[in-house]
N, C-alpha and C positions, 0 to 999 in steps of 0.2 A: 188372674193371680194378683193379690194384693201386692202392694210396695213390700211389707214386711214376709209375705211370704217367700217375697223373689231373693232379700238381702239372705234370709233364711236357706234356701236352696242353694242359694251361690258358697254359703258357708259349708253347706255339708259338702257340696261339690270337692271341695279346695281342702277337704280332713281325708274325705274317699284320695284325691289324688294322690295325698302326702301317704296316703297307707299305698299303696299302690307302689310307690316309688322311696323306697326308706333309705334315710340317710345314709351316706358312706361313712363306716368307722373301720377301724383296724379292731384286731379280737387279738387281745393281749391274753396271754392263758401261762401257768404259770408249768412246769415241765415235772411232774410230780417225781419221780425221781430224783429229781436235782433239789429236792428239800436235805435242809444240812443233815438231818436227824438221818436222811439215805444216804447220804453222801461219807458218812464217818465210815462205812462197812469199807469203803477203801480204805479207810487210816485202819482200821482195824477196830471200829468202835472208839479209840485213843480221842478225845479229843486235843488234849495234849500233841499230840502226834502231829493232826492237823497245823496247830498254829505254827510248829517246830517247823512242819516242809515247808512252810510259806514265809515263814521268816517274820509274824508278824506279835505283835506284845498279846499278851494274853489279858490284858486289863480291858482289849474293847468285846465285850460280851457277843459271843454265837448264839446269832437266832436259832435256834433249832429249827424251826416251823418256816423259816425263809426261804425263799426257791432262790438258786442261784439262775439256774434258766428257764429260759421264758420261748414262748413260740409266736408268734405276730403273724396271722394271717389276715384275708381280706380286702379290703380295697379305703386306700389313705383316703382321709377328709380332716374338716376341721374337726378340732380340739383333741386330735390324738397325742398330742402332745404334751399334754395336762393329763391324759391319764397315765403316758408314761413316767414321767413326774411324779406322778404319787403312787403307779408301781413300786418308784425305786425309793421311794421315802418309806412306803408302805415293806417293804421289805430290809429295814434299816440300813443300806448302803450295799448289802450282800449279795443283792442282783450281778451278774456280771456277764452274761454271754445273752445274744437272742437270736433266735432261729427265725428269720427273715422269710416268709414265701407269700407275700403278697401284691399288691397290681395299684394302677391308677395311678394319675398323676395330679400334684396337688403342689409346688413350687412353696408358697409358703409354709404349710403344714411341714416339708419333708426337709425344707431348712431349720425348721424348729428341733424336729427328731433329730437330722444328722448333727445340729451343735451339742442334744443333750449327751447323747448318743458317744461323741468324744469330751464333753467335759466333766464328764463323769466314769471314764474309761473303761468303757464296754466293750467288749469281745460280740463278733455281729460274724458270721454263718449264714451263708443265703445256703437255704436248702433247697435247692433248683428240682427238684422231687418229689412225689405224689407221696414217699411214706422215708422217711431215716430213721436210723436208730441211735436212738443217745449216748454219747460218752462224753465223762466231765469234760470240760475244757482245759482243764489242766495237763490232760494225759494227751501227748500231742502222738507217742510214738507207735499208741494200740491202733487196731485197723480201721478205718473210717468204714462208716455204715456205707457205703457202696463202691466201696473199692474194688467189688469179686469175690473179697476172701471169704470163709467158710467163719461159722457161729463158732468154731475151738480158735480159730485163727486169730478173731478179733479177741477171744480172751488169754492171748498167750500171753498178756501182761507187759512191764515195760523197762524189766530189768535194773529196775532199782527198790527202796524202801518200798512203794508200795502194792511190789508184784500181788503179792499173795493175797491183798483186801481188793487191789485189781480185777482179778480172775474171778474172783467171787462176785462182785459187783457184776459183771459183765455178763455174770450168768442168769441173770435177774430174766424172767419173762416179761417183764411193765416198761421196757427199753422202746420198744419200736412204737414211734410218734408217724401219726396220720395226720400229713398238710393237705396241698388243694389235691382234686383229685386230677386237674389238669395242673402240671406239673410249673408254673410260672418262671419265667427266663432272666429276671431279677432286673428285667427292662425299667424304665420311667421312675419312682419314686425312689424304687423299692435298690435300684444302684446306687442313689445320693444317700440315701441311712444308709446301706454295708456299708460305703468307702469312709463314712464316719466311724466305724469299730479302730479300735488301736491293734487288733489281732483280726486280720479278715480272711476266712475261709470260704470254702463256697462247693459244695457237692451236686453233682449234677445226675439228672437220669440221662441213659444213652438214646432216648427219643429226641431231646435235643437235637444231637448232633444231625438229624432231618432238618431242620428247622430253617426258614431262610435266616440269615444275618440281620438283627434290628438295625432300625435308623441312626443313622449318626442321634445325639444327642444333644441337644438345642443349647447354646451360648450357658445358659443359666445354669446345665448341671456341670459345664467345665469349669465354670466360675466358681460351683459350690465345690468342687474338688481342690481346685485350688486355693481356696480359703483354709480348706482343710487339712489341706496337705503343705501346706507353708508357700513360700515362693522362690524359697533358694532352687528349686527344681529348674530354674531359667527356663521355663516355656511360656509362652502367652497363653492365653484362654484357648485359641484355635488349635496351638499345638496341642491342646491335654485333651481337645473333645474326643479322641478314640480310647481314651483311658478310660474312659469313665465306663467300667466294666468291671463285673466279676470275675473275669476269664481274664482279665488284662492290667489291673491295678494290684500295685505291691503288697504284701501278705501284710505287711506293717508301714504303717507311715512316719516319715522322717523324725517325728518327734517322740514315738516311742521304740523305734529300731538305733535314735541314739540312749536312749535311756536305756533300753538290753545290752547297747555293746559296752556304756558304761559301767553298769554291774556285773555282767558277767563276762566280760573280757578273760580272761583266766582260762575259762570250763569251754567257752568259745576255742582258744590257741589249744586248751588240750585235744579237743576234738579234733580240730586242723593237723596235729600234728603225728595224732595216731592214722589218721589217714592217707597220709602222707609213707607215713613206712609202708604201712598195709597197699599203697599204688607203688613205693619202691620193690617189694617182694614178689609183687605180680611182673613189675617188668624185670627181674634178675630172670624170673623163671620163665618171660616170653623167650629174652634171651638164647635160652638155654634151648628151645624148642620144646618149653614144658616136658621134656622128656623124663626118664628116670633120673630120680636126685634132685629134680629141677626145683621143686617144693618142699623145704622143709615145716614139715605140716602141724608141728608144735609149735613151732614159731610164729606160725600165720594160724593158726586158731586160737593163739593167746592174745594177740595183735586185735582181732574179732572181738575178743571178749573184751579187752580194752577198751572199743570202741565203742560196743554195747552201755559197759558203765559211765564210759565219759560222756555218750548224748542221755546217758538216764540223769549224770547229775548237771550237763546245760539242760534239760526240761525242766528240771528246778529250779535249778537257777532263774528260768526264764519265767517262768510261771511267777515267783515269788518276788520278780522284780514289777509284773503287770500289778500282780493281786497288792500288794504294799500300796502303788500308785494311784488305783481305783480306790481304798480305804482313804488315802488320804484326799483323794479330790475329793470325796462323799464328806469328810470329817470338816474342811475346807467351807465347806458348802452349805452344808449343815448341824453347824458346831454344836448348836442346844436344840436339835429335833429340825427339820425340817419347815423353812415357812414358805408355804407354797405360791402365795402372790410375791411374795419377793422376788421368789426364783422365777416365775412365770415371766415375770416384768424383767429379768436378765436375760430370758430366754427368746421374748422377741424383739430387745434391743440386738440381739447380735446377729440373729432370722433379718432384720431389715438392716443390717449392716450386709449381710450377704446378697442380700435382693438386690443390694441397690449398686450392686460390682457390673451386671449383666441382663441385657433384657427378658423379662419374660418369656415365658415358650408362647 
């Protein structure tokens, strides 16, 4: 075999292996449903409506065509980070929720995603489950896709303004989203982006609960937690390594659970405070021996419905205090359109500001 034939083998050699073995990417997909132009059937078609429950001016233009969520599966590597990046550029700021069910670990990569992840105030869902079913994120009080309840259940709506485009929505057959088919446990990367959401949820399937318990989590992702979660928390890095969980980190973090309780302080004490009768009325009538007369039952089923309306108007509340917050870090961000080396170039100044807190895995 010639010299040039050998340099020539050794090259196809080394295109066969790279095909053989294809790069790791994440699959950003956008949640067809959750485009605005779907999403109005809960306002009632109103667009007007829309921007009224959220609280937000009507001068900055609805993409129609824009997915609010997104599904992320796969296994992390480089440059996921840059596509998410121009997901949310490519979607003029209106991006806001993503359905996390992916694998791999990737330390820089996943500090990239968890900074963009909260500086751009995204709602992050790990979907610990082979299939869920969609509902907006704004609607916190409808059924979750695997809570048990029945398909009328999850559409009984939420007892405020948008019961009625609710119910209809929800009757939609294009709802149920297929992730892995091995249901991921939101271990290694895929925990450092959730605990980056400002709103973190996380649904699970009950195969899980087989499961043995993952490894503690290496110095690096308590360090990324606590970057991201501030530091008033008073724990060291060692104290927060069992946090670092979907099953065990706060639904919100310090920086945007003080921003809810300062907007909606009010609808918060309302809530507190019809509950409050409504546990006074239950113990008169333990009291009593729940006996006859024990329950005056107009009174505690108006009390109920009380309570119904005051968590429908804190879910707006709450919703229009995230949704405001994410428009403006987007507006913030990208005042005249998006310039994506810019923002790239912020993105891994602050990825190596986090690296550089805690060792490598």
């Amino acid at each position: 075999m010639t010299a040039g034939l050998a340099r020539l083998f050794l090259i196809c050699a080394a295109l066969w292996a790279g095909l053989g073995a294809p790069a790791r990417a994440l699959d950003i997909r956008c949640v067809e449903p959750s485009r605005y132009r779907e999403l109005l059937q809960v306002f009632n078609d109103d667009a007007a409506a829309f921007y009224q429950y959220f609280g937000l001016e009507r001068g900055r233009p609805l993409a129609a065509d824009a997915c609010r969520a997104a599904v992320v599966t796969g296994q992390i590597g480089p440059g996921d980070a840059d596509r998410l990046l121009a997901e949310i550029a490519r979607n003029k700021g209106w991006l806001g929720t993503l359905f996390i069910a992916f694998s791999g670990s990737d330390p820089q990569e996943e500090a990239r995603l968890a900074h963009i992840v909260r500086s751009y105030w995204l709602r992050v869902w790990a979907a610990r489950s082979p299939t869920i079913r969609y509902q907006p994120d704004f609607i916190t009080l409808a059924a979750s896709p695997n809570d048990g309840q029945s398909e009328q259940d999850a559409a009984r709506g939420d007892g405020g303004p948008l019961e009625a485009g609710l119910k209809a929505y929800l009757r939609r057959g294009d709802l149920a989203l297929a992730l892995n088919a091995a249901a991921p446990d939101c271990i290694d990367s895929c925990a450092g982006v959730w605990a980056g959401g400002v709103n973190r949820r996380t649904w699970f399937h009950l195969s899980l609960l087989n499961r043995p318990a993952p490894p503690p989590p290496p110095p690096f992702r308590a360090a990324l937690l606590a970057w991201l979660d501030g530091e008033a928390v008073g724990r060291g890095v060692e104290g927060r390594r069992a946090l670092v969980s979907p099953a065990r980190v706060a639904v919100m973090p310090p920086e945007a659970l003080g921003h809810v309780e300062e907007q909606c302080g009010i609808e918060i004490a309302a809530v507190n405070s019809v509950s409050r009768r409504i546990g006074g009325a239950v113990n008169d009538a333990a009291g009593k021996g729940f006996g006859v007369g024990a329950w005056q039952m107009g009174a505690v089923a108006s009390q109920f419905d009380s309570l119904r309306n005051a968590g429908a108007r804190l879910q707006q509340c709450v919703s229009g205090a995230l949704e405001r917050k994410r428009v403006a870090a987007f507006a913030r961000q990208c005042p005249d359109g998006c310039d994506l080396p810019k923002l790239r170039a912020a993105v891994e100044a602050a990825a190596g500001a986090i690296l550089a807190r805690a060792p490598r895995p």
